[in-house]
C-alpha positions as CSV (number, residue, x, y, z in Angstrom):
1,X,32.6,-12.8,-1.3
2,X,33.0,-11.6,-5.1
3,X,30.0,-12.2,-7.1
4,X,29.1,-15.5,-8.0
5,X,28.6,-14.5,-12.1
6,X,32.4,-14.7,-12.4
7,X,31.5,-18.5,-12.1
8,X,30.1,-19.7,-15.7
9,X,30.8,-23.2,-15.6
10,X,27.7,-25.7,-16.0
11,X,27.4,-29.3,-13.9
12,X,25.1,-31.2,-13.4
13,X,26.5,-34.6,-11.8
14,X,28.1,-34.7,-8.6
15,X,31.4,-34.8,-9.9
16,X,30.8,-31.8,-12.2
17,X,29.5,-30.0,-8.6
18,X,32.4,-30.8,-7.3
19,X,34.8,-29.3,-10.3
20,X,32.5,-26.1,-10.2
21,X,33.3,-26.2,-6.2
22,X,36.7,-25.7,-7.0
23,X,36.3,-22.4,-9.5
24,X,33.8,-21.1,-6.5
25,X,36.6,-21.6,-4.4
26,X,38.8,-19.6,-6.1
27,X,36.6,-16.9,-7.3
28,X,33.6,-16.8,-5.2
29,X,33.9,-17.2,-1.6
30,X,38.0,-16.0,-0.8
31,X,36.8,-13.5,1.6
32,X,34.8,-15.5,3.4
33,X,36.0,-16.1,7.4
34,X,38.7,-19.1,7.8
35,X,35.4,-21.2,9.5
36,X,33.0,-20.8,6.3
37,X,35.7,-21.7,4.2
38,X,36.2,-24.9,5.9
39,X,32.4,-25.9,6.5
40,X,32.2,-25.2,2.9
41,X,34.6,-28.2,1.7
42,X,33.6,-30.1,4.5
43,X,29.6,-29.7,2.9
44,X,31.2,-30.5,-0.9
45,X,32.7,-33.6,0.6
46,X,29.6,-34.6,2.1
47,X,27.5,-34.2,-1.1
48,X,29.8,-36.1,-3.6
49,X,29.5,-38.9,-0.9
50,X,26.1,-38.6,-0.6
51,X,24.7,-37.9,-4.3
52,X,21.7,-36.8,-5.6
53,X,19.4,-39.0,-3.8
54,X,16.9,-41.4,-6.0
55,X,13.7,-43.0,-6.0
56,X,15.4,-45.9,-4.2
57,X,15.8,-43.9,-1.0
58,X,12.4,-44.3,1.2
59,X,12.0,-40.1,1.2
60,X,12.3,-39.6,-2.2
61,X,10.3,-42.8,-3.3
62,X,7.5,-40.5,-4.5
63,X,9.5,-37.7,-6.3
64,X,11.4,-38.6,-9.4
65,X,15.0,-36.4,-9.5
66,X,16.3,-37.2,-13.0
67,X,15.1,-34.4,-15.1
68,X,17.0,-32.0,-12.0
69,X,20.2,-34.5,-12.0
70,X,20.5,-34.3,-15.9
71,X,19.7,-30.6,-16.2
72,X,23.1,-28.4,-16.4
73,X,23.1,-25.0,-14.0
74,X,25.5,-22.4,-14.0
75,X,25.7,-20.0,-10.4
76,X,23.9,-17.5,-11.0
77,X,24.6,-14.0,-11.4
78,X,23.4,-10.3,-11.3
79,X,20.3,-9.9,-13.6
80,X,20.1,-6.2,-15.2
81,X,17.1,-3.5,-15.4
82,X,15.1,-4.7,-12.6
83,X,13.0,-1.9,-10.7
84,X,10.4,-1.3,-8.3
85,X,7.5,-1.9,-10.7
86,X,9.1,-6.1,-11.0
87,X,8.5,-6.9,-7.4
88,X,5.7,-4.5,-6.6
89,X,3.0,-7.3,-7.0
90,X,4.6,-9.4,-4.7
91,X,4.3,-6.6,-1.5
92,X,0.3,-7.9,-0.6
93,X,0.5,-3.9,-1.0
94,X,2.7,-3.6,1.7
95,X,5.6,-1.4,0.7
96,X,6.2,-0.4,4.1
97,X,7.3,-3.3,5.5
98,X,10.6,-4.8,6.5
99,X,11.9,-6.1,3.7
100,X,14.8,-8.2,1.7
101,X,14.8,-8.8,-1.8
102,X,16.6,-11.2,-3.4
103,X,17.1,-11.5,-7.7
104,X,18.3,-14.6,-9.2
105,X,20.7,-15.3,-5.5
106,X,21.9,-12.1,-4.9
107,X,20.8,-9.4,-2.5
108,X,19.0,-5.8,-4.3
109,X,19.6,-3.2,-1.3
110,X,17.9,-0.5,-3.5
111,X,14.9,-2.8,-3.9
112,X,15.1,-3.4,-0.1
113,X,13.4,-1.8,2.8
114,X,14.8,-2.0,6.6
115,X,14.0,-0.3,9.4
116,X,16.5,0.3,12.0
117,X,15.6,-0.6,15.9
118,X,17.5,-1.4,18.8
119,X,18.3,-5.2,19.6
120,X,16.8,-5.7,15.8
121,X,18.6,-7.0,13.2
122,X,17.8,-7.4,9.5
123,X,20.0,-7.8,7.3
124,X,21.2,-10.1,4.5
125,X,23.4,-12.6,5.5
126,X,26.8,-11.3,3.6
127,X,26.5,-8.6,5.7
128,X,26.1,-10.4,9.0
129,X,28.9,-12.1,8.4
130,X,30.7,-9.5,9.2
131,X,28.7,-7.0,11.1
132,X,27.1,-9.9,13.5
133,X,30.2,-12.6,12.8
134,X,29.7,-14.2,16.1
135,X,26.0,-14.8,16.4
136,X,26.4,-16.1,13.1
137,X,29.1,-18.3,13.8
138,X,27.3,-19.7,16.7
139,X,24.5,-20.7,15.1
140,X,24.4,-21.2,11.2
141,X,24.8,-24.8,10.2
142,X,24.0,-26.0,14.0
143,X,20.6,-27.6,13.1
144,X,20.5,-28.6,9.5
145,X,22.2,-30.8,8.8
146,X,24.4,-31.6,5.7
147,X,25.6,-35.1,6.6
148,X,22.4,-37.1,5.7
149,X,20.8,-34.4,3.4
150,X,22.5,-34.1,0.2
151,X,20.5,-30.6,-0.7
152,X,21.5,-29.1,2.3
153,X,25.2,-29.9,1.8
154,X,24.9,-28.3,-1.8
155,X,23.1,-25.3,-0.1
156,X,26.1,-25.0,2.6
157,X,28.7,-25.4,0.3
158,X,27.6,-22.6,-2.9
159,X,25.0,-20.7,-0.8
160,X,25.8,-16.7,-1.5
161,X,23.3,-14.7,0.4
162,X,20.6,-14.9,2.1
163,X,18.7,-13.4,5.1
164,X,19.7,-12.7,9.0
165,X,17.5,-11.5,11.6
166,X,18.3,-11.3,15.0
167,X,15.9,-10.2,17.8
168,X,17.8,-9.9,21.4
169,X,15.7,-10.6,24.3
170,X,11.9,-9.2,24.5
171,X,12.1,-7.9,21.6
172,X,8.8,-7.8,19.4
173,X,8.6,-6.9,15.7
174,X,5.4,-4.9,14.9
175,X,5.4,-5.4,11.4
176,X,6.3,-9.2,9.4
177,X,9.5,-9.5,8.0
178,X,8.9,-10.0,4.1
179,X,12.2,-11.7,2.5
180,X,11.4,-11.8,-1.5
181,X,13.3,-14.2,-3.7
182,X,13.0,-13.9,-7.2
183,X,14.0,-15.2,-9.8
184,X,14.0,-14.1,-13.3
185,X,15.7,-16.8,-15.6
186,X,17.3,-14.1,-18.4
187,X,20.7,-15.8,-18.6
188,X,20.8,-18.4,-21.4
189,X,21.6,-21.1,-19.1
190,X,19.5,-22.7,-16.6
191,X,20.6,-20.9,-12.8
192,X,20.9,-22.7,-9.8
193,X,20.1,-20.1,-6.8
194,X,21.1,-21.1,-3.4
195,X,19.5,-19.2,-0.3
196,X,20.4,-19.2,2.9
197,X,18.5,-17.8,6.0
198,X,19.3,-17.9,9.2
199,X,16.2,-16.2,11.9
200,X,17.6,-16.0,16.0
201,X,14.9,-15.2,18.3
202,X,15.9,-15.1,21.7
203,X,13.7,-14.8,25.3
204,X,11.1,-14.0,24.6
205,X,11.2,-12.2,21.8
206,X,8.3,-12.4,18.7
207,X,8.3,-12.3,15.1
208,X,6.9,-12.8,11.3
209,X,8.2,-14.0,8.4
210,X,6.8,-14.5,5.3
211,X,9.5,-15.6,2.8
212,X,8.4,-15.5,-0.5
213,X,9.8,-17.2,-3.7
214,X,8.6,-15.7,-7.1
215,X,8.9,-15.2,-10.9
216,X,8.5,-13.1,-13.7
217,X,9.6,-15.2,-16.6
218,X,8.4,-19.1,-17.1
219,X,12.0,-20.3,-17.5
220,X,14.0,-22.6,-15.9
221,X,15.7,-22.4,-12.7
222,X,17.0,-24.2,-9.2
223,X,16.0,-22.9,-6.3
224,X,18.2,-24.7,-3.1
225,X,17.0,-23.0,0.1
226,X,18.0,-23.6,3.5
227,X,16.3,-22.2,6.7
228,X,17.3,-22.5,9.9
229,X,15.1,-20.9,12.6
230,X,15.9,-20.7,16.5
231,X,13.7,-19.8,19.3
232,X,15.1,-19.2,22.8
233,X,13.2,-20.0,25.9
234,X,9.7,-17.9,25.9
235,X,10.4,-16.7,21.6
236,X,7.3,-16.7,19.5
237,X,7.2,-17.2,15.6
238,X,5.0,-16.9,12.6
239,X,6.7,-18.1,9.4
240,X,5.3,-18.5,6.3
241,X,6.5,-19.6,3.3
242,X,4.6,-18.5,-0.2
243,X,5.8,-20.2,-3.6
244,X,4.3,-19.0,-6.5
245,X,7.2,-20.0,-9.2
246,X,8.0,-21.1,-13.0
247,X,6.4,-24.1,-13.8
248,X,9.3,-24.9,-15.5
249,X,11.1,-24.3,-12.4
250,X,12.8,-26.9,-9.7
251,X,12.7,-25.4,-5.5
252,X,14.1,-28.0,-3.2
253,X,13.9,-26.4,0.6
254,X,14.9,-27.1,3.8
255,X,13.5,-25.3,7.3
256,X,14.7,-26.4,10.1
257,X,13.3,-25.2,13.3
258,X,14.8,-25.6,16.8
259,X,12.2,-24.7,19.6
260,X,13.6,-24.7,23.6
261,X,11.2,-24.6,26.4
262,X,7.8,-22.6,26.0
263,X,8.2,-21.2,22.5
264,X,5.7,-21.3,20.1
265,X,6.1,-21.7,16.3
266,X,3.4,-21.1,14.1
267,X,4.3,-22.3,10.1
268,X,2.3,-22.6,6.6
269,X,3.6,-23.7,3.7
270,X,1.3,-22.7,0.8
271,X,2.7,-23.6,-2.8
272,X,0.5,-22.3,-5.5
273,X,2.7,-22.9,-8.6
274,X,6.1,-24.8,-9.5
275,X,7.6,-27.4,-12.0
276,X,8.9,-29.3,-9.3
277,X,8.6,-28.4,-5.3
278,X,10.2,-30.4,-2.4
279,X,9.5,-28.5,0.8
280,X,11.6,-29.9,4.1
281,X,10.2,-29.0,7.2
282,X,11.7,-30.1,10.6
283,X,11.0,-29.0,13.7
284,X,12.5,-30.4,17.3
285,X,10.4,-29.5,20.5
286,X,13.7,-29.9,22.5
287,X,12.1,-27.9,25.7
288,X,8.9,-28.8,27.7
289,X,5.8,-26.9,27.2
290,X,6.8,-25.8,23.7
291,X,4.0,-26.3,20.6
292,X,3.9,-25.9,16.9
293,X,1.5,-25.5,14.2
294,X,2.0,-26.7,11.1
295,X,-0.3,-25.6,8.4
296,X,0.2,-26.6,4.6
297,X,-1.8,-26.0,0.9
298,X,-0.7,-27.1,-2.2
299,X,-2.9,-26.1,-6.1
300,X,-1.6,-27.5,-8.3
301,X,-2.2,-28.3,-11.9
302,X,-0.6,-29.7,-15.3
303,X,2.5,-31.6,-14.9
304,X,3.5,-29.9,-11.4
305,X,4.6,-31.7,-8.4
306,X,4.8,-31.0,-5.2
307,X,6.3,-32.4,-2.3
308,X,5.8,-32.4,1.3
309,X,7.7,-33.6,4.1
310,X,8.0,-33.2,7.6
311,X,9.4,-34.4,10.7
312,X,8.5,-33.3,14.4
313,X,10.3,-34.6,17.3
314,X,9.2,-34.6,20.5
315,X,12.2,-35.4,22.4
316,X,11.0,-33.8,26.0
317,X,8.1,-34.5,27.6
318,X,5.0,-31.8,27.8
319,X,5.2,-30.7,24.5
320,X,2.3,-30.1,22.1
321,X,2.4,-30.5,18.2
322,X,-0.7,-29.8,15.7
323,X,-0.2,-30.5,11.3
324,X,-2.3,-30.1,8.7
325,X,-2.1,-30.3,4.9
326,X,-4.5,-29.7,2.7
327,X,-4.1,-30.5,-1.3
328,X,-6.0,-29.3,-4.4
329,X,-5.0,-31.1,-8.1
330,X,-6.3,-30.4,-11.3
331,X,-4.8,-32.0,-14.7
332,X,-2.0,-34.6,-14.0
333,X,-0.4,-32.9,-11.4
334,X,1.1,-34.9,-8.5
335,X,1.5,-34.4,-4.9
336,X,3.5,-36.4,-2.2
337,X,3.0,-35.9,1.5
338,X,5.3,-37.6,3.8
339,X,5.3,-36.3,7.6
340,X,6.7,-38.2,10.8
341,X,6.0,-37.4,14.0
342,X,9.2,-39.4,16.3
343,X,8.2,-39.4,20.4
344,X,11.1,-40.1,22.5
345,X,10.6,-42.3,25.5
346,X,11.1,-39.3,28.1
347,X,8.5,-37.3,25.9
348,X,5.4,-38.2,28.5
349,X,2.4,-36.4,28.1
350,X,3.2,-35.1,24.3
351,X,0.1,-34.1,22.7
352,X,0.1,-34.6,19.0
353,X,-1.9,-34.7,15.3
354,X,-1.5,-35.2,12.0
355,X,-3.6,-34.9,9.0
356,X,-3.8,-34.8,5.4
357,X,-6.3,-34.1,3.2
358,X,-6.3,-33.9,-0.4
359,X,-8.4,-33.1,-3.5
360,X,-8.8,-34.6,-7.0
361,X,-10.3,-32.8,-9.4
362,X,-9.1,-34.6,-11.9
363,X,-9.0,-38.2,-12.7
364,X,-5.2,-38.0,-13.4
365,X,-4.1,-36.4,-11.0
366,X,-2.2,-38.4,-8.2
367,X,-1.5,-37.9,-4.4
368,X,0.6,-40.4,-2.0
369,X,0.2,-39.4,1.4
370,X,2.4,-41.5,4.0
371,X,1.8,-39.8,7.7
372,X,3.4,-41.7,10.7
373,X,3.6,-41.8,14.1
374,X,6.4,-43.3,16.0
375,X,5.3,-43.5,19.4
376,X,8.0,-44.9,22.4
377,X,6.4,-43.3,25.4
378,X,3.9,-44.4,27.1
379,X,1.8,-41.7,28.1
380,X,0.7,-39.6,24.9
381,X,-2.4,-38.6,23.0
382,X,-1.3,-39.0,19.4
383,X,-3.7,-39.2,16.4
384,X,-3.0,-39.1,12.2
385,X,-4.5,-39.6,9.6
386,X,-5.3,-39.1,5.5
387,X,-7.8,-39.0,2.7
388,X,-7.9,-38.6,-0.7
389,X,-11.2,-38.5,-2.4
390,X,-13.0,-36.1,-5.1
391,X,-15.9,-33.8,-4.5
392,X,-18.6,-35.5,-2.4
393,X,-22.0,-35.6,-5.3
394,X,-24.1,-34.9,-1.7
395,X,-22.4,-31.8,-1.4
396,X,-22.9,-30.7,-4.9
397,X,-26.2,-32.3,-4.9
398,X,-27.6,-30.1,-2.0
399,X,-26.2,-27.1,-3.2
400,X,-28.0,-27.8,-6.6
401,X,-31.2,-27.7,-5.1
402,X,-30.1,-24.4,-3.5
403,X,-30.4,-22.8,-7.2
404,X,-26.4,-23.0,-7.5
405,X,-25.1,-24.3,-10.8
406,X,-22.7,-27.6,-10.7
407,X,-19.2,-25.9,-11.3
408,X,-20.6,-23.1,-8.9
409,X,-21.5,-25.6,-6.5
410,X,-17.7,-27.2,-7.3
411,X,-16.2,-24.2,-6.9
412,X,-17.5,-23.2,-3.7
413,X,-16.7,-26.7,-1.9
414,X,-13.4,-25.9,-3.1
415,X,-13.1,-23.0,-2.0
416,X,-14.2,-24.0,1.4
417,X,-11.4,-26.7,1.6
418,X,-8.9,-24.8,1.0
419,X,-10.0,-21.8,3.2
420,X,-9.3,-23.6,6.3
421,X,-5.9,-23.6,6.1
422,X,-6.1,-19.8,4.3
423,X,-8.1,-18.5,7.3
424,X,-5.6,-19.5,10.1
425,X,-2.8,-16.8,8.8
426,X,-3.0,-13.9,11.0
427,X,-1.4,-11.3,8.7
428,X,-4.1,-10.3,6.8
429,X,-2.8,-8.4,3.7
430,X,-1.2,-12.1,3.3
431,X,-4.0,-13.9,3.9
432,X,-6.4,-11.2,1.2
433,X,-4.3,-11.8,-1.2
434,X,-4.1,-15.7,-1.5
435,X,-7.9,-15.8,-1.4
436,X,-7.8,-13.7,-4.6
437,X,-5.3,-16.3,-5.7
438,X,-7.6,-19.0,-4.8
439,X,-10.7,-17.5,-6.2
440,X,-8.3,-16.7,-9.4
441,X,-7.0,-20.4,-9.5
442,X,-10.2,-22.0,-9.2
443,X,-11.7,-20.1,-12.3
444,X,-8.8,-21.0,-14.3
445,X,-6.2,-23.4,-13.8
446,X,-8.0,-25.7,-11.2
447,X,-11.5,-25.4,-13.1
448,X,-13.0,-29.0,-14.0
């Protein structure tokens, strides 16, 4: 595939997607393999048909698309006179990790940093198409799907790189996999970046991920990410994804996550800045004994908006499931939460919780939080549950008499809210460095 920046014609509607299809078509994607360049059009088709969804649809009824829809993008293309020194903020001082860096949708090698071991592979996905074509093949577009997500057919059909890793059986990375995606926003017109990753574990095998979208300008972008993750009998993962963007920026994302009997996938989604944020998450427990952990935390502030939504399914029966999100919101920022968890008949003895917190440190600040269960077995233990509320004047009270100040006192409870979800990542660098971010957030942009 050529690069995309020989493509320099805006859209915005679905029609004008579709007219920029056929110029990517012609100079984008030619070398692509004779299956790509099929599910491609067959992904265009599907989003003209489905459009840009709208505050009609029960998923979206919370997040309001029209300043996206009537926003022209342009693909993006290769910024210049980025080094080292741009991303080395974003390494949790970790420069010796694995890692993939994306700029503005296209993959930096000389910014990269991969280590070579037997039955591992990582590697951006341009390359894996033809390195690891089969794998590849087999799996990429299997489990999201495009037909009822009009995102994810956008993604599939203008996606240009992205990341592939591919553990073989027992394998076990040391070290987490750190894919960087930035985005810089120094073309005149607003870019639309499209992502793709694709992450095989099979028996047994174990891994990290922390996949990291960033920014070093305040301009406007679209981030479109797809993620498809798949864990063989026995795999283990940690994924995590950071999003400290433009808060002029839009990110719509999509993970999807396919578990098989006894794997175990461990998730957080933490966004601490972004114009607007959609982040998909869907997960299937399609073998028995297999258990996720979803952990979420949104700080938000100004206009942002973020949101939140999730779906497990529980389709075989002793399976175990535990969510929680946690939001902070200053200044009128909103926040949506929507998460489902769907229990098949067969799915007997499926253990499963839900929860959502949220806090309002502001007075216009907004949160609608819809969890759900939808329960059609018989045997289960399946709770859920929300709350929104602002700083309990107890808590603050009793620390008062302790000799702490009131926006101490504020601060602290604060910080203890949002620790929980912090304290349960297991990579510490990652988990040191959004604590700073916290503390930092909390004397700035989330101080009442």
């Amino acid at each position: 595939m050529t690069e995309t920046s020989a493509v320099t014609k805006n859209f915005s509607s679905a029609t004008s997607y579709l007219k920029a299809f056929e110029l990517f078509e012609q100079n984008g994607f030619k070398s692509d393999p004779g299956w790509l360049r099929q599910l491609r059009k067959t992904a265009i088709d599907s989003f003209v048909s489905l459009g840009f969804p709208t505050m009609l649809s029960e998923n979206w009824r919370y997040t309001n698309l029209t300043q996206l829809t009537q926003t022209q993008f342009q693909l993006s293309g290769r910024p210049s006179n980025l080094s080292f020194d741009d991303i080395k903020s974003f390494l949790f001082g970790k420069e010796d990790w694995p890692r993939l860096v994306f700029i503005n949708g296209i993959f930096y090698e000389q910014l990269s940093f991969i280590k070579k071991e037997s039955g591992i592979v990582i590697q951006n996905l341009q390359t894996a198409l033809t390195e690891n074509s089969e794998i590849v093949k087999q799996h990429l577009n299997r489990y999201a799907d495009f037909k009822q997500n009009a995102f994810t057919a956008l993604n599939t059909a203008f996606f240009h790189d992205g990341a592939f890793i591919h553990l073989t059986k027992g394998k076990v990375l040391k070290e987490p996999v750190h894919l960087l995606f930035i985005s810089t926003s120094s073309e005149p017109k607003v870019q639309l970046n499209s992502y793709r990753n694709l992450i095989v574990l099979e028996e047994n095998a174990q891994a990290s991920i922390i996949d990291n979208y960033g920014s070093i300008s305040d301009g406007q972008y679209f981030n479109n990410s797809v993620t498809e993750i798949i864990l063989q009998k026995g795999a283990q993962a940690q994924y995590h994804k950071l999003e400290r963007e433009s808060q002029n920026s839009f990110h719509i994302g999509m993970t999807q996550v396919n578990q098989i009997e006894s794997t175990k996938f461990f998730s957080s989604a933490i966004t601490l800045d972004g114009g607007l944020v959609r982040n998909g998450l869907n997960v299937i427990l399609n073998g028995e004994h297999s258990e996720c952990e979803l952990n979420g935390l949104y700080m938000i502030s100004g206009n942002e908006h973020v949101d939140n939504y999730t779906l497990i399914d529980h389709p075989k029966p002793n399976a175990k499931s535990r969510q929680v999100y946690k939001g902070i919101l200053a200044g009128k920022s909103t926040a949506v939460f929507s998460g489902k968890v769907f229990v098949h008949e067969n799915a007997q003895k499926t253990d499963a919780s839900q929860t959502n917190k949220n806090l309002l440190l502001s007075k216009h600040a907004t949160v609608n939080t819809k969890p759900q269960l939808e329960i059609f077995a018989d045997d289960v233990k399946c709770t859920h549950g929300a709350a929104v509320g602002q700083l309990e004047d107890e808590a603050i009270f009793y620390l008062k008499t302790r000799g702490i100040d009131e926006r101490s006192a504020s601060r602290l409870l604060s910080y203890g809210f949002a620790g929980e979800v912090i304290d349960t990542i297991q990579i510490e660098p990652v988990k040191q460095e959004l604590n700073r971010i916290l503390s930092e957030k909390l004397d700035g942009d989330l101080a009442n």
